[in-house]
C-alpha positions in Angstrom: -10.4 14.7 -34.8 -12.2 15.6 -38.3 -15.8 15.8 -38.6 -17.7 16.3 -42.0 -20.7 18.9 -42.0 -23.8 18.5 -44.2 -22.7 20.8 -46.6 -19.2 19.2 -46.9 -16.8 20.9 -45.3 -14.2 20.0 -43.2 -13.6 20.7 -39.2 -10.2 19.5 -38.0 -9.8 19.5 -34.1 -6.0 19.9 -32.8 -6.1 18.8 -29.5 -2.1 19.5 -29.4 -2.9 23.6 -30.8 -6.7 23.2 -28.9 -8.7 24.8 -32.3 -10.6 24.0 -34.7 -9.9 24.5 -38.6 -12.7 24.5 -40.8 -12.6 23.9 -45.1 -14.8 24.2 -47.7 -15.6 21.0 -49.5 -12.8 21.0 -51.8 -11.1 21.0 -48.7 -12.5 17.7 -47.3 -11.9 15.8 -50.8 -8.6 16.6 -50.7 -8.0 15.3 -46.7 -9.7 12.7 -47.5 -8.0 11.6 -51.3 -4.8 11.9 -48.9 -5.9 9.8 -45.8 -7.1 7.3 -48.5 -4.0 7.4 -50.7 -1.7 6.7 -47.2 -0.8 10.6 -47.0 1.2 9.9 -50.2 0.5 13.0 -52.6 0.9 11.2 -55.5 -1.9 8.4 -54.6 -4.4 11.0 -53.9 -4.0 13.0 -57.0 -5.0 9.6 -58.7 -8.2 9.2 -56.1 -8.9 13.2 -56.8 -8.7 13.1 -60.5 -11.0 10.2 -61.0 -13.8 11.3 -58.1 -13.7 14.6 -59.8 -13.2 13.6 -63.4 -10.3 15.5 -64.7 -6.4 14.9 -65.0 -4.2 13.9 -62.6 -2.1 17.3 -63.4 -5.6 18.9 -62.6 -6.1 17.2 -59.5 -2.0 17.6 -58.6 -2.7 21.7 -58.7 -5.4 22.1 -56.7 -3.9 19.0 -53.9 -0.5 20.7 -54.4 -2.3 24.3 -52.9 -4.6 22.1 -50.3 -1.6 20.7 -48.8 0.8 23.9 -48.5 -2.5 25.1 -46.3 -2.7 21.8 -44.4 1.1 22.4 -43.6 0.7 26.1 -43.0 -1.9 25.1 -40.2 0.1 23.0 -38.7 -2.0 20.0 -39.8 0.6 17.5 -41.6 4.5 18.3 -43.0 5.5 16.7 -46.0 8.7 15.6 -46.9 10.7 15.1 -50.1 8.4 12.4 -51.6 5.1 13.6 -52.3 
């Protein structure tokens, strides 16, 4: 379950792990660039770099670090296509 707060963030709810995660608003954009772009890495980095107004390299960086803590949590895996 996600829920957005007023200021942004992000609160993920694992029922499987039974806690909740939450994220700064950087953190949202980038769940949400991913859910948009069909978990594909490569589609959000497009939706990120045009809602934030930079390069897709940019964007790729700062997805690229959201995701290895996404994975760390136990929140998504990725596999060799990103």
């Amino acid at each position: 379950m996600a829920y957005i707060h007023k200021d942004g963030g992000l609160e993920l709810y694992s029922q499987a792990h039974g806690e909740s995660l939450r994220f700064d608003p950087s953190g949202a954009a980038v769940w949400i660039a991913l859910r948009q772009g069909d978990g594909r890495c490569r589609n959000a980095a497009d939706v990120l770099a045009e809602s934030w107004g930079t390069g897709t390299a940019e964007a790729t960086v700062e997805l690229d670090r959201w995701v290895s803590v996404f994975c760390e949590a136990g929140l998504m895996f990725t596999t060799e296509e990103r």
